[in-house]
N, C-alpha and C positions, 0 to 999 in steps of 0.2 A: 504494500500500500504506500510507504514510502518513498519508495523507488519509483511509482507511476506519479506521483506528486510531483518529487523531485522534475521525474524529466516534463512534463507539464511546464512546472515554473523555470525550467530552462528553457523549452519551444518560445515560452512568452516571452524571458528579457531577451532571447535573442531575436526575435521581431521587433520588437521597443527600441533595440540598438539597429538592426540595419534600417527602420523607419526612419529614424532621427538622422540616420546617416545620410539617406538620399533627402530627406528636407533641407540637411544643409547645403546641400550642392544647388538645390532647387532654388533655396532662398537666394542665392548668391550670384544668380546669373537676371541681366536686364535687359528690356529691348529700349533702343533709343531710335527715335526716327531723323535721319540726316537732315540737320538745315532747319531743325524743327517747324516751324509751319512753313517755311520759303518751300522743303522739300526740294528736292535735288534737280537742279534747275542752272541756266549762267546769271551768274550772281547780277545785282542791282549794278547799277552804271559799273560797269565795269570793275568790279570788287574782285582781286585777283588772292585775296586772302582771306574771304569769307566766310568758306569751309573750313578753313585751317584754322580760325580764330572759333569756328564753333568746335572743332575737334578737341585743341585747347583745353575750353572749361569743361571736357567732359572726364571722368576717371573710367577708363575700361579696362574690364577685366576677362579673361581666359572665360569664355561662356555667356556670354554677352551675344546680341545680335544689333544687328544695325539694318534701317529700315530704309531702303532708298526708295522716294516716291515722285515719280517723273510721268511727262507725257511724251512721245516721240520721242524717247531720246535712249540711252542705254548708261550700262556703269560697268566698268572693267577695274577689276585690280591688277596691278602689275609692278615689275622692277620700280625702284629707285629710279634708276637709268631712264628707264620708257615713260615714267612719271614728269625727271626732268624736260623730257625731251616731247612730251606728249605724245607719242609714238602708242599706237593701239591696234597694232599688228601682231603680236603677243603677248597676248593678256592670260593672266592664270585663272581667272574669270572673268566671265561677262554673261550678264541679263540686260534683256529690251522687256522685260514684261509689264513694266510701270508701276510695279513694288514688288520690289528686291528684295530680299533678304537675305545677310549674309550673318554665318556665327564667326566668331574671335576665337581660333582654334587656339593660340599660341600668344605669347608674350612677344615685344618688340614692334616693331613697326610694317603699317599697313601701310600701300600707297593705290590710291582710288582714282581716275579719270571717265570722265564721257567720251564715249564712240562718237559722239555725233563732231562733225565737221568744224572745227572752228572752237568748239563749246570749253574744249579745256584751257586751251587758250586766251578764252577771255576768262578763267576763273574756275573752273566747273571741274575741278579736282581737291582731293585732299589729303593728307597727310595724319592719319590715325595712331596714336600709339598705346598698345598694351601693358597696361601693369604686370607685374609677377604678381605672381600670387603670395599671399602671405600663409607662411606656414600655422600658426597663430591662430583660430577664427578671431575674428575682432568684434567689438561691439555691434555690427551690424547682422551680427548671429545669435544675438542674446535672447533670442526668441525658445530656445532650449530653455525644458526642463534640468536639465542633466546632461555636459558635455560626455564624448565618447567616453573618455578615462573613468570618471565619473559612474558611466554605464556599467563599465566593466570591473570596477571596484563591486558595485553594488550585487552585479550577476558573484562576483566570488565568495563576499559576505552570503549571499544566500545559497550558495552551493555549502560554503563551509558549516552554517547552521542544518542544512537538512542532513547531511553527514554527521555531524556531531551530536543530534538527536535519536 
């Protein structure tokens, strides 16, 4: 009778801990829409750092999506190089659907332009950069009852009391 107890209140804190695991990945990842209302477009009279200054105040992180919203037009990511050079004959991606969605697989830097003719060059690219990740959760995971360690103390206290019973 013990022993089915036991493994009982083992199945459960170990559902409780891989729940709370994948909520915290969940909780940590956000979509932001490019350009926020402008929407991804050539910038206002000729604003050649529009994107870049919205990229700026943003903090992105590894799981993050970014929404690009356009009419005729497309969004490619690509080099450094083909970025400076607005060159969009090899791009690592491209969509024309008129919202995009792209996730933030990695840390470091993303470089964004428009397929359309002209468009990047007056403006209509960006330069996105990814945080690392903090190893840490931080206060914007405080949403736990009980971090992992936390868990796993508590699963061993309750293994060690039904054995010692």
């Amino acid at each position: 009778m013990a022993l089915t107890c036991f493994g009982n209140v083992l199945f459960i804190s170990i559902l409780v801990i891989i729940t709370s695991s994948l909520e915290l990945v969940n909780a940590s990842s956000m979509e932001f829409q490019v350009g926020d209302t402008t929407g991804w477009t050539v910038p206002p009279q000729n604003d050649t750092i529009f994107y870049n200054n919205w990229a700026s105040a943003m903090r992105f992180k590894i799981g993050d999506t970014i929404r690009f919203k356009y009419k005729k037009d497309s969004v490619m990511e690509v080099t450094d190089k083909d970025y400076k050079k607005c060159n969009s004959t090899q791009p690592h991606f491209f969509s024309n659907s008129g919202n995009t969605m792209f996730t933030l697989e990695h840390s470091g830097y993303y470089y964004f332009i428009s397929g359309a003719a002209g468009h990047c060059e007056r403006g209509q690219r960006m330069i996105l950069r990814v945080m690392v990740q903090d190893l840490i959760p931080t206060a914007s995971h405080a949403s736990f009852s009980f971090p992992i360690f936390q868990q796993l103390q508590l699963l061993f206290f309750l293994f060690l009391s039904l054995v010692l019973s």
